[in-house]
C-alpha positions as CSV (number, residue, x, y, z in Angstrom):
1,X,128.2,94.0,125.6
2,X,126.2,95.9,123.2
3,X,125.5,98.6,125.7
4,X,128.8,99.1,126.3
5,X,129.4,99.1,122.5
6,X,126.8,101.8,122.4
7,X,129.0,104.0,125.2
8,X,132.4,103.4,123.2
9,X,133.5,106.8,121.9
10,X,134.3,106.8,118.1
11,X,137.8,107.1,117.2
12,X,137.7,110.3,115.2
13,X,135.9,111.9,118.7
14,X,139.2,110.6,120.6
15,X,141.8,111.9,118.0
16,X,139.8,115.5,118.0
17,X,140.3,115.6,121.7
18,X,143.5,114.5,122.0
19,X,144.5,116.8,119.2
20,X,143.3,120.3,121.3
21,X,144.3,118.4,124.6
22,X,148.2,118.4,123.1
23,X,147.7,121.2,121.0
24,X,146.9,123.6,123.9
25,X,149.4,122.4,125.7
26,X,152.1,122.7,123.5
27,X,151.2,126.7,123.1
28,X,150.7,127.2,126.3
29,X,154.2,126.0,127.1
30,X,156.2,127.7,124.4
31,X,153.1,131.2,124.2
32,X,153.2,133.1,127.3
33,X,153.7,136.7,127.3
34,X,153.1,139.3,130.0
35,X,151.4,139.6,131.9
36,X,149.4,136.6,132.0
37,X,150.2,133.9,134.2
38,X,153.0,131.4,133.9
39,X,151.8,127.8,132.3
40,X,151.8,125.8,135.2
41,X,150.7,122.5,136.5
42,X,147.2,123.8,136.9
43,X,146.9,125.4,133.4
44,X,148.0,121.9,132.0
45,X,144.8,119.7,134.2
46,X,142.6,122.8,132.9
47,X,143.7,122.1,128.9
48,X,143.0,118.5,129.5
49,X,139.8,119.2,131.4
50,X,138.5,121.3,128.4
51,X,140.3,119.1,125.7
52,X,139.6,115.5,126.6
53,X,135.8,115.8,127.2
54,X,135.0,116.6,123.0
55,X,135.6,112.6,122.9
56,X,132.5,112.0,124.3
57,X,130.2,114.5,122.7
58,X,128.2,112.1,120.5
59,X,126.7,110.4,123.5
60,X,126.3,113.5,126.2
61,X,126.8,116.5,123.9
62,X,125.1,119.1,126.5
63,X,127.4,117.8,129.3
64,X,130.7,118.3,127.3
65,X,129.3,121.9,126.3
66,X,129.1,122.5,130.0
67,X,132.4,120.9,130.9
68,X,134.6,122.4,128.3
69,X,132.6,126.3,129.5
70,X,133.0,125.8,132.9
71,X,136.7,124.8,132.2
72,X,137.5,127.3,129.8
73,X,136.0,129.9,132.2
74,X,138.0,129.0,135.4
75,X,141.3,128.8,132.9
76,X,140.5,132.4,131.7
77,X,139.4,133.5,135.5
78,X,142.9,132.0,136.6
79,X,144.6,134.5,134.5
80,X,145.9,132.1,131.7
81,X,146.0,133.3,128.1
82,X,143.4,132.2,126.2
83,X,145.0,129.6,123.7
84,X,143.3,126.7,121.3
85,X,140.8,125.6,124.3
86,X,139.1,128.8,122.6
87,X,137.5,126.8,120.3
88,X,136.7,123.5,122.5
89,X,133.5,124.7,123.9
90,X,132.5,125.6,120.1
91,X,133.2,122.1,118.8
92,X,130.5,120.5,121.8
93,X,128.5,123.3,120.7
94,X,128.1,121.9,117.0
95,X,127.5,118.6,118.4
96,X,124.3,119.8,120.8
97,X,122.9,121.5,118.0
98,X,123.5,118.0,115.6
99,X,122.0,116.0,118.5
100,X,119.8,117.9,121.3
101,X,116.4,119.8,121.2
102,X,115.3,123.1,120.5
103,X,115.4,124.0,124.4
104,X,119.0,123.0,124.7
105,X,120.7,124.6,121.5
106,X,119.3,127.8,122.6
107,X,120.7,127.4,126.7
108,X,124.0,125.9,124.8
109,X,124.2,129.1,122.7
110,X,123.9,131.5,125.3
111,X,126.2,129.5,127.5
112,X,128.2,129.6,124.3
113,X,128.4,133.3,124.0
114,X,129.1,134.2,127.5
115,X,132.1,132.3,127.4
116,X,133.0,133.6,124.6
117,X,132.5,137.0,125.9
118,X,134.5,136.4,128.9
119,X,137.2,135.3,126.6
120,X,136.9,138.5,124.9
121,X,137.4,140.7,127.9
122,X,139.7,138.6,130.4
123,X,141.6,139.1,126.3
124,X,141.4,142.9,127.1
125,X,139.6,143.2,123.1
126,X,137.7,146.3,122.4
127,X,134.3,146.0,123.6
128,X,132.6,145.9,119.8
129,X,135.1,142.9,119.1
130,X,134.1,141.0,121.7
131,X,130.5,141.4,120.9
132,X,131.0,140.6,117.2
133,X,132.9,137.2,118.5
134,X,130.2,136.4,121.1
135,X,127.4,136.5,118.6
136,X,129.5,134.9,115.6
137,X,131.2,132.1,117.3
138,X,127.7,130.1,118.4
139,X,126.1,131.7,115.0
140,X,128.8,129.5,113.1
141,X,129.1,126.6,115.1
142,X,125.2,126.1,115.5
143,X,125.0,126.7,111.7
144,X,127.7,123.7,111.4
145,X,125.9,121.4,113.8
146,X,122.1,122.2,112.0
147,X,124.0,121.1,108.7
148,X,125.2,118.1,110.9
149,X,121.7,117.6,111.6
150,X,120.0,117.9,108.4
151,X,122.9,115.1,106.9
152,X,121.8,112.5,109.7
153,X,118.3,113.2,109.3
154,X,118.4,112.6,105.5
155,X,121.0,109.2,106.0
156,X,118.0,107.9,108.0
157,X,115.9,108.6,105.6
158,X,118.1,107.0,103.1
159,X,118.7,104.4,105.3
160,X,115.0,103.3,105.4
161,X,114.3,103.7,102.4
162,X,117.2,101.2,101.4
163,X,115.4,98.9,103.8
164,X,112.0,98.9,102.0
165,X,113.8,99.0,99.0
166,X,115.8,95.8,99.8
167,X,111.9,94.1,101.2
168,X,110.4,95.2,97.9
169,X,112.6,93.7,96.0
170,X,112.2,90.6,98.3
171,X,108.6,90.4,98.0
172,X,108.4,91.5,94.3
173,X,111.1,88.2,93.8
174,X,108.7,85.7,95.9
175,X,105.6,86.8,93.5
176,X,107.6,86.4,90.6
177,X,108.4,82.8,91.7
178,X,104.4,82.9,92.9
179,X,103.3,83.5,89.6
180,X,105.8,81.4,87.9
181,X,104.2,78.6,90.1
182,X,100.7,79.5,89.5
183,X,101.1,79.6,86.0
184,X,102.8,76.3,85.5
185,X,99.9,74.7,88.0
186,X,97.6,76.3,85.4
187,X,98.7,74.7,82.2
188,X,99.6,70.9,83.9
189,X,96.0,71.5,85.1
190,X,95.0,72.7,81.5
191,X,96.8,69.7,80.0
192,X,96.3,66.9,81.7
193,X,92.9,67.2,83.8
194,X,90.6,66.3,80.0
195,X,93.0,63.6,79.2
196,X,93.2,61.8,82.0
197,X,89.2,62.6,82.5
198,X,89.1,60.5,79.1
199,X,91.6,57.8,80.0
200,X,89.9,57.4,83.4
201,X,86.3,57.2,81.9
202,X,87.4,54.6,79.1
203,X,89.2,52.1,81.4
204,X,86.7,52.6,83.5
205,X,84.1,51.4,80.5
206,X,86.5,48.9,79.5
207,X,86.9,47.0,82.7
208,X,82.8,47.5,82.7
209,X,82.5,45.0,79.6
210,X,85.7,43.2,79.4
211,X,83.6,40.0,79.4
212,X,80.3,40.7,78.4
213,X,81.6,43.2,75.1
214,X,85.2,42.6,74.4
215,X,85.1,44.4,71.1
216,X,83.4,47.5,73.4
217,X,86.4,47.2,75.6
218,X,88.9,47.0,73.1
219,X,87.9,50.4,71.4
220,X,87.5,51.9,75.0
221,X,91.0,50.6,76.0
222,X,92.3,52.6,72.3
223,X,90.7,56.0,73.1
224,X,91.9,55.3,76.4
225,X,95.8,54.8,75.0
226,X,95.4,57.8,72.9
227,X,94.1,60.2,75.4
228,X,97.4,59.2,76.8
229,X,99.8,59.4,74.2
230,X,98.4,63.0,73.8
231,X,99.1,63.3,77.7
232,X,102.5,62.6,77.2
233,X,102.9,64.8,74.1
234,X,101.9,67.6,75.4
235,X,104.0,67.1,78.9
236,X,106.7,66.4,76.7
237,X,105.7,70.2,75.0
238,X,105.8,71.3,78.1
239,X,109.2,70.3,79.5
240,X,110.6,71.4,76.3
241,X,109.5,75.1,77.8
242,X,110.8,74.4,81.1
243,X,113.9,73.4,80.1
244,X,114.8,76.0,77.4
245,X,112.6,78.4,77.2
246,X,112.0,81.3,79.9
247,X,108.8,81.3,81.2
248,X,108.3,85.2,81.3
249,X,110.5,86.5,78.0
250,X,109.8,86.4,74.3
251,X,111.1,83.9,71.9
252,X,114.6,84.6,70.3
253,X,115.4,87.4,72.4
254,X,112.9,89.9,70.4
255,X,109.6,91.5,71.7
256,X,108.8,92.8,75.2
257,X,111.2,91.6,78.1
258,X,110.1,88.8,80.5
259,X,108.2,91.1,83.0
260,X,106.8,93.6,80.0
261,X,105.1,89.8,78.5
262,X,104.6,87.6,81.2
263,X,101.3,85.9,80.0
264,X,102.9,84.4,76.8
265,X,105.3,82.0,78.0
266,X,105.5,79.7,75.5
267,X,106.9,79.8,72.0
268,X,103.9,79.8,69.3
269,X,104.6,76.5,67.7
270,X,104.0,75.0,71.5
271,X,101.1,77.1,72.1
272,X,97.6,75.7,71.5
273,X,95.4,77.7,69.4
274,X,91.4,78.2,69.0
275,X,92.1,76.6,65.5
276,X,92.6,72.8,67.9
277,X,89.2,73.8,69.4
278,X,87.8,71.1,66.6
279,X,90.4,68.6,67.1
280,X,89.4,69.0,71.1
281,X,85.6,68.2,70.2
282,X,86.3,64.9,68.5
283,X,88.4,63.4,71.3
284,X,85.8,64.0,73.7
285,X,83.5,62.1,71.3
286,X,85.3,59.6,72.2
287,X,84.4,59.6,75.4
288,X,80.3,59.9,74.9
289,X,79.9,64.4,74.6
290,X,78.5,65.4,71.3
291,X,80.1,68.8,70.7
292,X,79.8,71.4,68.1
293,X,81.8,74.0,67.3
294,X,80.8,76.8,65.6
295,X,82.6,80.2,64.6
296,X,81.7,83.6,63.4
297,X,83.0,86.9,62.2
298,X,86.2,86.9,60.6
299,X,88.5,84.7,61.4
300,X,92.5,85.9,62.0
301,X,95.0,85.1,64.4
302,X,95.5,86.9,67.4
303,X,98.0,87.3,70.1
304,X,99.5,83.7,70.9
305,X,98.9,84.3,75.0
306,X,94.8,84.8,73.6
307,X,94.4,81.9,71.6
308,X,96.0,80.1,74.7
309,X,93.8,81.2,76.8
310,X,90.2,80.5,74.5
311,X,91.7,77.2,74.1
312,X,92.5,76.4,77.9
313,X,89.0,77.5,79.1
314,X,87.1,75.4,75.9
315,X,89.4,72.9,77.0
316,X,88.1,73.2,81.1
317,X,84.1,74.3,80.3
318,X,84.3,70.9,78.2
319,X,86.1,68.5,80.9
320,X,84.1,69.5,83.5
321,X,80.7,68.8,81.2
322,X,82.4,64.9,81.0
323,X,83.2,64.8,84.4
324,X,80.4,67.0,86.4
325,X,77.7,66.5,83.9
326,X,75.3,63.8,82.5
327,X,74.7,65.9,79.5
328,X,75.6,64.0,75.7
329,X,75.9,67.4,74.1
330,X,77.5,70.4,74.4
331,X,77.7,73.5,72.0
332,X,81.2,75.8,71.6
333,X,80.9,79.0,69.9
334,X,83.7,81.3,68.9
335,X,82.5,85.2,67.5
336,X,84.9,87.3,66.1
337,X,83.9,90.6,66.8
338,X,85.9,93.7,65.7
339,X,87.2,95.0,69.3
340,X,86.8,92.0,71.1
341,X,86.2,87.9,70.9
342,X,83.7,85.9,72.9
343,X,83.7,82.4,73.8
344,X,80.9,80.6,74.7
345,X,80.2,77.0,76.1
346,X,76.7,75.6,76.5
347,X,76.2,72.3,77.7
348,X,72.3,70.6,78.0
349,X,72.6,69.1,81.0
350,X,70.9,66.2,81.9
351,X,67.3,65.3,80.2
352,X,65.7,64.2,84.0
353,X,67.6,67.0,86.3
354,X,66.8,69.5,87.8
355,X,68.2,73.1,87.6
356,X,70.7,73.3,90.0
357,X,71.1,69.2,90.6
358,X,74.9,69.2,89.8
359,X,75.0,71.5,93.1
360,X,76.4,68.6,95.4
361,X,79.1,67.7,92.7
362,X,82.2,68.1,94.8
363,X,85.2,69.7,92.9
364,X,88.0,71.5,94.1
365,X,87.4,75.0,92.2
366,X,90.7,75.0,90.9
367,X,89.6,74.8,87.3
368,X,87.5,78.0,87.5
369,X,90.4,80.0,89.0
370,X,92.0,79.1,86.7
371,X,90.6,80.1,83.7
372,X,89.5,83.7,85.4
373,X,92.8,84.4,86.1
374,X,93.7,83.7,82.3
375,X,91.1,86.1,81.3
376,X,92.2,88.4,83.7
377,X,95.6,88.9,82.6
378,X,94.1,89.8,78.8
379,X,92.0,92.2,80.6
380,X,89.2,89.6,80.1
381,X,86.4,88.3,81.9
382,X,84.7,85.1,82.4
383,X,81.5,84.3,83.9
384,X,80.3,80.9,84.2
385,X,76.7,80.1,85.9
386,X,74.1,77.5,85.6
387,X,71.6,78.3,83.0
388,X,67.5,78.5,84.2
389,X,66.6,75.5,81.9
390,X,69.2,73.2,83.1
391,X,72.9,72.7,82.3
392,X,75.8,74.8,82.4
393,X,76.9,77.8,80.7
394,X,80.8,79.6,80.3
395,X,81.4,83.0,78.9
396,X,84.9,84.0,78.1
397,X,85.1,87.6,76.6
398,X,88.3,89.4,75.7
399,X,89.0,92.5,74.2
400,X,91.1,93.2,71.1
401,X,91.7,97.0,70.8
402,X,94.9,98.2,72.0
403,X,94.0,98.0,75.7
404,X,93.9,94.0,74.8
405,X,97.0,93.4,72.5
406,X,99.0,93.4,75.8
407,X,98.9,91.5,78.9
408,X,97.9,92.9,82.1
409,X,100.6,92.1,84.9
410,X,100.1,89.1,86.6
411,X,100.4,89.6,89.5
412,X,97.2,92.0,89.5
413,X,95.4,88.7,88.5
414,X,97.0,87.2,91.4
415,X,96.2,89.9,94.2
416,X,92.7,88.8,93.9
417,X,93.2,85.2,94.2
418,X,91.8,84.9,97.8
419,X,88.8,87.0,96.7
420,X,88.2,85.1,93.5
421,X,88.3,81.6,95.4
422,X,85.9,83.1,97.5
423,X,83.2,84.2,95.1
424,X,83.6,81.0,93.4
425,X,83.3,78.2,95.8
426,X,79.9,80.8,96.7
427,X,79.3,80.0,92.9
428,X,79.9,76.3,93.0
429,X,77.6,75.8,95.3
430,X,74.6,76.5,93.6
431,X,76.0,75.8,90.0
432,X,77.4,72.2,90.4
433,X,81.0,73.1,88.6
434,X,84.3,72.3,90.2
């Protein structure tokens, strides 16, 4: 069925053909002055044979040129007038210079002209005239047809390009939902991974001396319930985002669109800030890590999407000393430098292990992919390695010219992702960090 589809003739090809089929019939019966021949029964099958033809010259346009010739020829050789068929054999010629190659315009335009010329003498015209029509004729009609040709080749054109337009667009829709995905993994991640870390580690303790130190377990089973009342608080924060708040725009309509801001999310009085870095050291106190928290250079707030993203990877360095780590201490320091702020987290490590023990630590690399990809949309970076004297050490730097006050699209922080997993299950390997 298709193929026979593909064979149909269009419907403004029929109508043409019909048109000079009746058309040069009509003149032929009602035209005929001496001393050509009488319109006869002949003269009509050699109209239609010319005429009817043009409905297929889409699909064979060099056959149809020869047809409506060879017709046209024998009509003029029979000693018929010439009459509208004149100009069937110049309509196939358009259509083979649209459709055909070099090799047959150039046959079809000297085919073209001869017939033209024979036209122009069986016509008894002055020789110049007929020379002037034989060269003019397939001059016009192949200039017609080359226009023809130029207009598919650039509807093509257009027409692919609609089609990777309309893929784009596709794709570009699937990485926003991508990103939208990957960022919401990042903060549940973010969020709930230290609290649970301390609710987990506290019932563990308490179930440990339920009988043999009640008042132990009782104060384990508290840190325990608030780890998890500041679990639900800030799911409950989060939901309140979810559910009012686009994830890629600006608060109250002002400030760069939803793709032109698509790092800061969040509204600032949801978003956690370096100034909770303390609060964050004194629940994990609870939970047995000494940390201290020092900051230098001049304090001042920054862009809410960098503050989010100091805190998140304080927040993950620290978690994964409680849950990767024997070490009681850890160090945070914050510098505020003029162009750019550093974060650092230094943990001692165990007082009996050796560098690179925490190496079989299994983990499941997520948190450090995590917090690259959040320095990597602030045009950051973040490097985090074992140190040579034992325990672990994460650097979060982040620049805060010009070049930093904006976010760097995310899906460039995504493109790498494969890569980035790569290098750091490599990393993990030797450093013990998950």
């Amino acid at each position: 069925m298709p193929e026979l589809q593909a064979l149909r003739p269009r419907s403004a090809s029929v109508a043409l053909a019909v048109g000079f089929a009746v058309a040069g019939c009509l003149v032929g019966t009602f035209y005929h002055p001496e001393p050509w021949r009488p319109f006869g029964p002949g003269a009509y099958l050699l109209t239609l044979l010319i005429a009817l033809p043009l409905a297929l010259r889409e699909k064979w346009a060099s056959g149809v040129l020869v047809v409506t010739a060879a017709g046209f020829a024998g009509y003029l050789l029979l000693g018929h007038q010439p009459s509208l068929n004149f100009w069937c054999p110049a309509v196939a010629f358009v259509s083979v210079c649209a459709r055909e190659r070099r090799g047959r315009v150039v046959r079809g335009a000297v085919l073209l002209a001869a017939v033209i010329a024979l036209s122009g003498t069986c016509g008894r015209l002055p020789w110049p005239v007929t020379v002037v029509q034989a060269l003019i004729v397939p001059a016009v009609a192949g200039a017609v047809g080359l226009t023809q040709r130029r207009l598919a080749q650039r509807n093509a054109e257009l027409r692919r390009l609609t089609v990777l337009l309309d893929e784009q667009q596709r794709q570009e829709a699937r990485r926003a939902v991508l990103d939208e995905r990957f960022r919401i993994a990042r903060e549940l991640h973010d969020t709930i991974s230290q609290h649970m870390t301390i609710v987990t580690l506290q019932t563990g303790l308490a179930q440990y001396t339920f009988h043999s130190d009640p008042a132990a377990a009782h104060q384990a089973l508290g840190v325990a319930a608030t780890a998890g009342r500041d679990t639900l608080d800030d799911l409950r924060r989060l939901l309140v985002v979810l559910r009012t708040y686009d994830l890629g725009g600006a608060t109250g309509g002002q400030g760069p669109s939803a793709r032109e801001d698509p790092s800061a999310p969040i509204p600032d009085d949801l978003l956690a800030g370096i100034d909770r870095v303390p609060a964050l050291a004194e629940r994990l106190e609870a939970a047995g890590l000494r940390v201290a928290v020092h900051f230098s250079g001049t304090r001042r707030p920054l862009h809410p999407g960098i503050e989010l993203c100091a805190y998140r990877v304080v927040q993950e360095a620290l978690t994964n000393v409680v849950k990767h780590s024997t070490a009681g201490a850890a160090d945070v320091t914050v510098d505020y430098l003029d162009q750019e702020l550093r974060v650092t987290v230094v943990d001692e490590g165990a007082p009996d292990a050796a560098p690179g023990a925490l190496a079989n630590t299994p983990g499941s690399g997520h948190g450090l992919i995590g917090m690259r990809e959040r320095a990597k949309i602030w045009h950051g970076s973040l490097t985090a390695e074992a140190r040579p004297g034992g325990g672990f050490q994460v650097r979060l730097r982040i620049p805060l010219g010009e070049e930093g006050a904006s976010p760097a699209p995310e899906k460039d922080a995504l493109r790498g992702r494969a890569q980035v997993q790569d290098r750091d299950r490599d990393r993990d390997r030797d450093s013990g960090r998950p």
